[in-house]
C-alpha positions as CSV (number, residue, x, y, z in Angstrom):
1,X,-17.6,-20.1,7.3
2,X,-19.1,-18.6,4.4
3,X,-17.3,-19.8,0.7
4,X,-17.9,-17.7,-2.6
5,X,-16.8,-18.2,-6.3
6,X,-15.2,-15.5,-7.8
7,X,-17.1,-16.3,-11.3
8,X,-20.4,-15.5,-9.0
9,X,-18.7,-12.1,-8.2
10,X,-19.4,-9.0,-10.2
11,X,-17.5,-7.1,-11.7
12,X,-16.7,-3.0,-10.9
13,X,-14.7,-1.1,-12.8
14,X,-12.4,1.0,-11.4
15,X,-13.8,4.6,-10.5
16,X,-11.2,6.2,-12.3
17,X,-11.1,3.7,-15.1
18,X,-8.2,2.8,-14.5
19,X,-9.4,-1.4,-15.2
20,X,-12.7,-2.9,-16.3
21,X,-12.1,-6.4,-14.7
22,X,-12.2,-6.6,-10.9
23,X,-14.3,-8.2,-8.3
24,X,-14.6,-7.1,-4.6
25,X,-14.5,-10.1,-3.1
26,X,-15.0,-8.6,0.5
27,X,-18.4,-7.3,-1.0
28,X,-19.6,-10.8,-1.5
29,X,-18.3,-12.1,1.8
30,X,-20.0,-10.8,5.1
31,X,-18.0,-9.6,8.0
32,X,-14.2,-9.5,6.6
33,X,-12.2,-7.2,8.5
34,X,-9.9,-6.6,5.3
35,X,-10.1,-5.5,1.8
36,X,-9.7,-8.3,-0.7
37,X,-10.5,-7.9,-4.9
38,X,-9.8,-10.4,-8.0
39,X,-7.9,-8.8,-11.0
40,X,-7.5,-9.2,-14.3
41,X,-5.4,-6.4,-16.3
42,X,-6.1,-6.2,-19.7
43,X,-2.5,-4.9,-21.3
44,X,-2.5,-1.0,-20.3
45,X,-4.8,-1.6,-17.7
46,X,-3.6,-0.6,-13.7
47,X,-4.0,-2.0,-10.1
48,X,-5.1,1.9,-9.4
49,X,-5.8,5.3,-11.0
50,X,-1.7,6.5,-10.5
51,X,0.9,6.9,-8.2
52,X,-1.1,6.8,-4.4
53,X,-0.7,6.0,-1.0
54,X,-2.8,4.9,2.0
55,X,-2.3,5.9,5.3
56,X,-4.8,3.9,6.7
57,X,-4.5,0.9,4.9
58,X,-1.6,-1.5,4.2
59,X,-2.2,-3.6,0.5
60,X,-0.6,-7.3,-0.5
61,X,-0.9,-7.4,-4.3
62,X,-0.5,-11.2,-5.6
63,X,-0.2,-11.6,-9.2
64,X,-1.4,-15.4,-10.3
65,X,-0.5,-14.9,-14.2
66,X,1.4,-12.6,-16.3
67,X,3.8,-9.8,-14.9
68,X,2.8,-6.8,-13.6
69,X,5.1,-4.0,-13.4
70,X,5.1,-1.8,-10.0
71,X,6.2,2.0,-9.8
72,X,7.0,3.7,-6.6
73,X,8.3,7.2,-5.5
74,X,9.5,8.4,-2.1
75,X,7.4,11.5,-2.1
76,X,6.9,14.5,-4.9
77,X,9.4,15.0,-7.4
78,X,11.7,11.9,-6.3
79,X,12.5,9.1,-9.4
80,X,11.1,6.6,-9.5
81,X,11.7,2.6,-9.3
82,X,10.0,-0.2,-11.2
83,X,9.8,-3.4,-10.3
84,X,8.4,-6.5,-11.7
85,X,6.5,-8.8,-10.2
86,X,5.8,-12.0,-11.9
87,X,3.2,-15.5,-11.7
88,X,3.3,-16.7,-8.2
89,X,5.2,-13.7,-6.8
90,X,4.1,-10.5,-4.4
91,X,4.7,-7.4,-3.9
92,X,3.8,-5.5,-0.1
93,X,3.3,-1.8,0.8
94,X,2.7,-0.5,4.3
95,X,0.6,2.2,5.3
96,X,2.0,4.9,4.2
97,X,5.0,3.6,2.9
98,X,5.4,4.4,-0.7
99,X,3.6,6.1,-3.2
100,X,2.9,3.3,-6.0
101,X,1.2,2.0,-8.5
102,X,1.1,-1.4,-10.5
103,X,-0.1,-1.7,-14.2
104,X,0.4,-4.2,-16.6
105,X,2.8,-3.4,-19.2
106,X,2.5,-6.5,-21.3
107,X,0.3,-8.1,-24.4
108,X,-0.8,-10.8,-21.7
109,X,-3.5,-10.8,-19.5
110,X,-2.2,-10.3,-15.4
111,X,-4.6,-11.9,-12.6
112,X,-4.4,-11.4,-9.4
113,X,-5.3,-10.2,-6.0
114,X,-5.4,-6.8,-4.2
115,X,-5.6,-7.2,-0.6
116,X,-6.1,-4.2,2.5
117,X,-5.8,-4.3,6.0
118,X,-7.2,-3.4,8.2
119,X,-10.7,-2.2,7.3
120,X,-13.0,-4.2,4.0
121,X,-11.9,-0.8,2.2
122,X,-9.8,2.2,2.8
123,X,-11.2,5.8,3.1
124,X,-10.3,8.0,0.8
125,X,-9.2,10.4,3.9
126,X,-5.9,8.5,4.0
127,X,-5.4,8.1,0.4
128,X,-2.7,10.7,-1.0
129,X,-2.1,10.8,-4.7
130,X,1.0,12.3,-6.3
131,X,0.0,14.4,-9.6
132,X,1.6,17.5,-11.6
133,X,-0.6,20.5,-10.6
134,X,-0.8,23.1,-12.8
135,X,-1.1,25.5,-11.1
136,X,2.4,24.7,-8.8
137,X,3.9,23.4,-12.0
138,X,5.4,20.6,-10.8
139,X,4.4,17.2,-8.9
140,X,3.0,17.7,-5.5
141,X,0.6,15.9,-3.4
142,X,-3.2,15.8,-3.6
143,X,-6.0,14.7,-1.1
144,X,-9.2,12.7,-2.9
145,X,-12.5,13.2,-1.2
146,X,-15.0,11.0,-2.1
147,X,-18.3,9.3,-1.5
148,X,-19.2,5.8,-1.4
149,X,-17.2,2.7,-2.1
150,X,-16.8,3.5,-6.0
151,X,-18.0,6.8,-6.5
152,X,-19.0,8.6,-10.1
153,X,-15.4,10.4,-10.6
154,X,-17.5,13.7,-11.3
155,X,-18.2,13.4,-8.0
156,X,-14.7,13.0,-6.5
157,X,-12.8,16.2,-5.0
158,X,-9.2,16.1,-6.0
159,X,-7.4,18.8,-4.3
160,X,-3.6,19.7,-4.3
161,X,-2.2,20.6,-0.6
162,X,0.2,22.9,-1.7
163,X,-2.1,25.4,-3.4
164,X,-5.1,24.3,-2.8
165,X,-6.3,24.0,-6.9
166,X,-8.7,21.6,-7.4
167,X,-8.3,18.8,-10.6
168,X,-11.2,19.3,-13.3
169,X,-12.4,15.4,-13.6
């Protein structure tokens, strides 16, 4: 048994800056076999950095407070949904499922909870991210590569499969 307090946590922002607030719980907590982080979304603030997937990883989101609004695509080029996903309610996504991504969309703050299985993080091997390439001129799929847990996003290799162009970050 091992028993932490979030407060004692500290805080990473997101790589891609995507929030300022969250706290890798499975960090602070030896031996977890699954990925597990505290948010809170200031408004305009996102779960992620856009519309991704994992193929290795399957993610619970729980939001405590506020509404937080989900989008999710099919694949490039599809429309998109939104759904809303309020105090007390979750929304699920299996690996490889969707491409999505959760922001909050409100003037309130949204807490909450990310949570990946299997694995205390995914690789960035299996994360897909859906973004307009220029060079294709139109949305299509790109591969991150990536050191580390949370590495400096000058030093992340963002790389569309259709052409092969490579994002200036």
């Amino acid at each position: 048994m091992e028993r932490a307090s979030i407060d004692d946590v500290e805080a990473v922002p997101h790589w891609m800056g995507a929030n300022s607030h969250r706290k890798p719980l499975s960090r602070q907590i030896e031996g977890m076999d699954f990925a597990t982080t505290y948010l809170e979304l200031d408004p305009g603030e996102a779960f992620s950095g856009g519309l991704h997937v994992h193929t290795d990883q399957a993610e619970l989101f729980i939001v405590l407070e506020g509404t937080a609004t989900w989008e999710t695509k099919e694949g490039p080029g599809a429309e998109p949904t939104f759904t809303e996903v309020g105090p007390m309610e979750a929304i699920h996504f299996g690996e490889g499922d969707v491409y999505q991504t959760g922001r909050n969309e409100t003037d309130e703050v949204v807490r909450g909870f990310a949570i990946g299985v299997p694995g205390s993080r995914h690789s960035w091997e299996g994360t897909r991210a859906l973004i307009d390439c220029e060079t294709c001129g139109e949305e299509t799929v790109f591969t991150i590569e990536a050191e580390g847990r949370m590495p400096d996003i000058e030093d992340a290799i963002i790389t569309c499969t259709e052409c092969g162009n490579e994002l200036e970050v």
